[in-house]
C-alpha positions in Angstrom: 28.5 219.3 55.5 30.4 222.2 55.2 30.7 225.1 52.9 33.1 225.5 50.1 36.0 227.9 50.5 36.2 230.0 47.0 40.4 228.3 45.6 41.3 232.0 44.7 40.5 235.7 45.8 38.2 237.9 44.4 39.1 242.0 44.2 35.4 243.9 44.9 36.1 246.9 43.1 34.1 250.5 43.0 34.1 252.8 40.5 32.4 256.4 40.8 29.3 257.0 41.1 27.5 260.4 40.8 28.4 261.9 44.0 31.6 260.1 43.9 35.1 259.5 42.4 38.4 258.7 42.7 39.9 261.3 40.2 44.2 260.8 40.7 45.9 259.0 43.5 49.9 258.9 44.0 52.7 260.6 46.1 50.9 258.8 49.4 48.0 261.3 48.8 44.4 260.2 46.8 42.4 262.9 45.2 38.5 262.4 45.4 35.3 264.0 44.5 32.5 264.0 46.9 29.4 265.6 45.7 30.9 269.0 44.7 33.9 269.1 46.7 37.4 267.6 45.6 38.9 266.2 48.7 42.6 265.1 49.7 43.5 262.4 51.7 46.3 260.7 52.7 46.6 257.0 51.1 50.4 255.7 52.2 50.4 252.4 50.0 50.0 254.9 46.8 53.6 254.6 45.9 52.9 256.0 42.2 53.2 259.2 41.0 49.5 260.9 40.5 48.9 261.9 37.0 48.0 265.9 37.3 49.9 267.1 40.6 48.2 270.5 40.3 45.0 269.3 40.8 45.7 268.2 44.5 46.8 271.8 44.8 43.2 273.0 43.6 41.2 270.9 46.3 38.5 272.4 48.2 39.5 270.4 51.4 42.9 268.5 52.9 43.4 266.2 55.3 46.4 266.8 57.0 47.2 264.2 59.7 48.7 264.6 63.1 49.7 261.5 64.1 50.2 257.7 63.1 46.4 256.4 63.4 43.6 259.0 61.5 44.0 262.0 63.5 44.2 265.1 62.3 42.6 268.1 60.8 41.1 269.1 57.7 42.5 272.7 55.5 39.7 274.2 53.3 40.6 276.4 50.2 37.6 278.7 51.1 35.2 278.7 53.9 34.8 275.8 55.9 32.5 272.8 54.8 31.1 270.9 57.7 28.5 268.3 55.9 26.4 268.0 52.4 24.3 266.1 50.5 24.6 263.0 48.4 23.1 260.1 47.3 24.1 256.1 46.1 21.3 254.9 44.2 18.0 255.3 46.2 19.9 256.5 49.7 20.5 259.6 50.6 22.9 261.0 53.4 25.2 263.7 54.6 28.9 263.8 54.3 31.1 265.3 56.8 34.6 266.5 57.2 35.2 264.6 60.8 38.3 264.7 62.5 39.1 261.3 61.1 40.3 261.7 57.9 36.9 259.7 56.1 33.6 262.2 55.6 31.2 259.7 57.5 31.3 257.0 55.1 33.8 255.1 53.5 32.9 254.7 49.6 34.7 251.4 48.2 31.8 249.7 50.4 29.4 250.5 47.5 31.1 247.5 46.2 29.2 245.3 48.9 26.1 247.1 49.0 25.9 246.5 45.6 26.3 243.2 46.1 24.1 243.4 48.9 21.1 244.7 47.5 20.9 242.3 44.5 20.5 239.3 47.3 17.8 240.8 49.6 15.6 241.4 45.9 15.8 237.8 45.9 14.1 237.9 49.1 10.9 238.3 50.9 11.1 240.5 53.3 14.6 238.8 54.9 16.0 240.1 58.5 19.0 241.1 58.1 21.4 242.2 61.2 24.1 245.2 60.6 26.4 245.4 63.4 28.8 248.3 63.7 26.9 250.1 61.4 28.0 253.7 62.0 26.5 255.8 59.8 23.7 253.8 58.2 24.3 253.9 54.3 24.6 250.2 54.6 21.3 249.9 56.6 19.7 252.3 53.9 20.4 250.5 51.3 19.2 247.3 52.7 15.9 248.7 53.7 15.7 250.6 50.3 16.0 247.3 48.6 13.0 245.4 50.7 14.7 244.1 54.2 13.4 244.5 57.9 16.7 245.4 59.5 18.1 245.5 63.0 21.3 248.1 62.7 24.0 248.2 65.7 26.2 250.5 66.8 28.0 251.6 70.1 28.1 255.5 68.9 24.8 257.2 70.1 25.7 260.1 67.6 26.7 257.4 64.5 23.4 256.2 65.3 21.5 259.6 65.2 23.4 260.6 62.1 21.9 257.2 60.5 18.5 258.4 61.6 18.6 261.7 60.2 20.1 260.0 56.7 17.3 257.7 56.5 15.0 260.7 56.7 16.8 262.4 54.0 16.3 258.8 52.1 12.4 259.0 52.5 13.1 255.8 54.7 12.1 257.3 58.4 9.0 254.9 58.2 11.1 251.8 56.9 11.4 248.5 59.0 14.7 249.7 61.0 15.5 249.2 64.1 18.1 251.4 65.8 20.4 250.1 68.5 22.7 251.7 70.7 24.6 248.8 72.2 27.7 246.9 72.2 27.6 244.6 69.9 28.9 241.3 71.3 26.1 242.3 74.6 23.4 242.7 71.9 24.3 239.5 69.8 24.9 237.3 73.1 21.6 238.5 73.8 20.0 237.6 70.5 21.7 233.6 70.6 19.8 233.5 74.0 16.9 234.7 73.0 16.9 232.4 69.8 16.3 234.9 67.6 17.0 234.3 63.3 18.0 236.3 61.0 18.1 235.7 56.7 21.2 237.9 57.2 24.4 239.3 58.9 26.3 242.2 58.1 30.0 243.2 60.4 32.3 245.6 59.8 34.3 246.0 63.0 37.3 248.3 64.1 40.3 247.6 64.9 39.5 248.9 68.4 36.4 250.5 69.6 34.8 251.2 72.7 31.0 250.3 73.5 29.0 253.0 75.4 29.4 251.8 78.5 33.1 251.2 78.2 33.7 248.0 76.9 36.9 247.6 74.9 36.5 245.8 71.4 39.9 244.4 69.9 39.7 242.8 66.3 42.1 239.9 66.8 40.8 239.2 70.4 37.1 239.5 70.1 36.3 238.8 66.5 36.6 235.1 66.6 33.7 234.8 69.1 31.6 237.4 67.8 31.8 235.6 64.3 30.4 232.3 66.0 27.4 234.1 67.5 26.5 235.3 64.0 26.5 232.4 62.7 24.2 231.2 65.6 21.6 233.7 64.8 21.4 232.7 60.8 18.2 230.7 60.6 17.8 227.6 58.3 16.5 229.7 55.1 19.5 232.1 55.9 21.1 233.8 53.0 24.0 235.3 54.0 26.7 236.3 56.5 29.1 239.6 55.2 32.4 240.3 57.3 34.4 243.3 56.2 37.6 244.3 57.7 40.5 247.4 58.0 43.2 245.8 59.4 46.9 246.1 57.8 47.8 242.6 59.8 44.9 240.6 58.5 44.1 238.6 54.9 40.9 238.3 52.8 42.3 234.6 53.4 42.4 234.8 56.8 38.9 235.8 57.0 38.0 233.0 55.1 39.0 230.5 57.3 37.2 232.2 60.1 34.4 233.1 58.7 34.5 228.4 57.2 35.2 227.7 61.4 32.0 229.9 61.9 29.9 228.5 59.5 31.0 224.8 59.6 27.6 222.9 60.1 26.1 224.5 56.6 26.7 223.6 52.8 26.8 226.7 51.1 29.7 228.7 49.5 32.6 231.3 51.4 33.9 233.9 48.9 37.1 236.0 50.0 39.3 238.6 48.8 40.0 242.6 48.7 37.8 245.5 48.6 39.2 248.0 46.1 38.6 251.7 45.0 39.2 252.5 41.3 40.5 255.9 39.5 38.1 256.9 36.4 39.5 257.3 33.1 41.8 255.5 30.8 44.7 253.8 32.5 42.9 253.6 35.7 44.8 252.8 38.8 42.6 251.0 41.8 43.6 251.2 45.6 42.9 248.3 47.9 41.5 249.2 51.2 40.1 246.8 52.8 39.4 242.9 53.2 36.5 241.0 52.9 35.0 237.5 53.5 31.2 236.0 52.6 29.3 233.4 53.2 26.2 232.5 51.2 23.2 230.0 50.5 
């Protein structure tokens, strides 16, 4: 028994939203609307040329980086913005200009929390475990769409900033619990304890540090990690999400970690890219991240 391994890759693509868009991308730069605000960031693999130059010129806010990794700072046409309102769907949260180029979420995951929320309606009640969950929009929209969750992060502020997001979602009294923990500690802790979940959400760095100082390295740790998830899926399980942003890693590649992890069920392990697409005629779509899943 083993799962089957999807023959081809799948592209996850987002399109905008109401509180979001990708309005031009090109000349390493990608122009976006958040809320009110048009925001630009820099995007190296746009190689194109972006259809209306001028409007990056008009942009409420710029990223300019300072370094190699996402460092840097952001350059506001007015006064400063520091966070605002929006919404996907039922979940509400704040965005914020951090220091890190992204506003405190990253939106081509509305792709998987789409596809997220349509499983757990299938469900009753499921458990579902979100590790390095950061800001919580993920979380949210689980809870929003009927699951008890668990969420992990190392960040004691990622975590608050997911607490005040689920107030703003009316979702303060949901089935969430908030942990501030490493999260290889907190899942070796759940294999012992035999605890089950219906199902697993990951979307680790590249490198991290926990809050008591452990160092997390994707290539090292992720292998191990992945096989304790798979512990914790219970027999009725549904499914097991890993998401990725690494420029030395494959939708494939996860794949085949994600088939190692899951070996000993039948089931079915999709894979591919996670994508964020212009509107308009002609649209142009940036891939950003990969992505593999296993499900029932």
């Amino acid at each position: 028994m083993a799962p089957v391994l999807s023959p081809s890759p799948e592209t996850l693509v987002t399109h905008g939203w109401r509180d979001y868009a990708l309005l031009d991308s090109g000349g390493g730069r990608k122009l976006e609307r958040y809320g009110r605000h048009t925001v630009v960031r820099p995007e190296p693999q746009c190689f194109w040329a972006p259809k209306d130059p001028g409007a990056f010129d008009r942009a409420d806010a710029v990223f300019d980086p300072t370094g190699e990794e996402d460092d840097g700072r952001w350059r506001f046409s007015g006064k400063p913005i520091e966070a605002f309102p929006l919404a996907w769907n039922d979940v509400k949260f704040t965005g914020r200009f951090t220091p890190f180029r992204h506003l405190a979420f990253f939106p081509e995951q509305a792709a998987n929390w789409a596809w997220m929320d349509q499983r757990v309606r299938r469900l009753e009640r499921p458990r579902i475990l979100n590790l390095f969950g950061y800001t919580g929009v993920a979380s949210l929209a689980l809870a929003a769409a009927g699951a008890e969750v668990t969420h992990v992060d190392a960040s004691k502020k990622s975590v608050n900033y997911a607490r005040e997001n689920a107030a703003q979602s009316g979702l303060e009294n949901a089935p969430i619990r908030w942990i501030v923990e490493d999260a290889r500690k907190y899942v070796a802790r759940e294999v012992r304890r035999g605890s089950r979940y219906h199902g697993v959400v990951l979307d680790p760095p590249k490198y991290g540090r926990g809050p008591t100082g452990e160092v997390w390295r994707l290539f090292e740790d992720l292998p191990g990690l992945l096989t304790d998830c798979a512990a914790l899926l219970g027999d009725d399980a549904d499914f097991l999400l890993l998401n990725a942003y690494a420029a030395r890693i494959s939708g494939l590649s996860l794949a085949h970690l994600t088939a190692q992890a899951t070996a000993d069920r039948s089931g079915r392990i999709d894979w591919g890219e996670l994508a964020l697409s212009e509107d308009g005629p002609d649209a142009r779509a940036i891939g950003l991240s990969f992505f593999s899943r296993w499900s029932a």
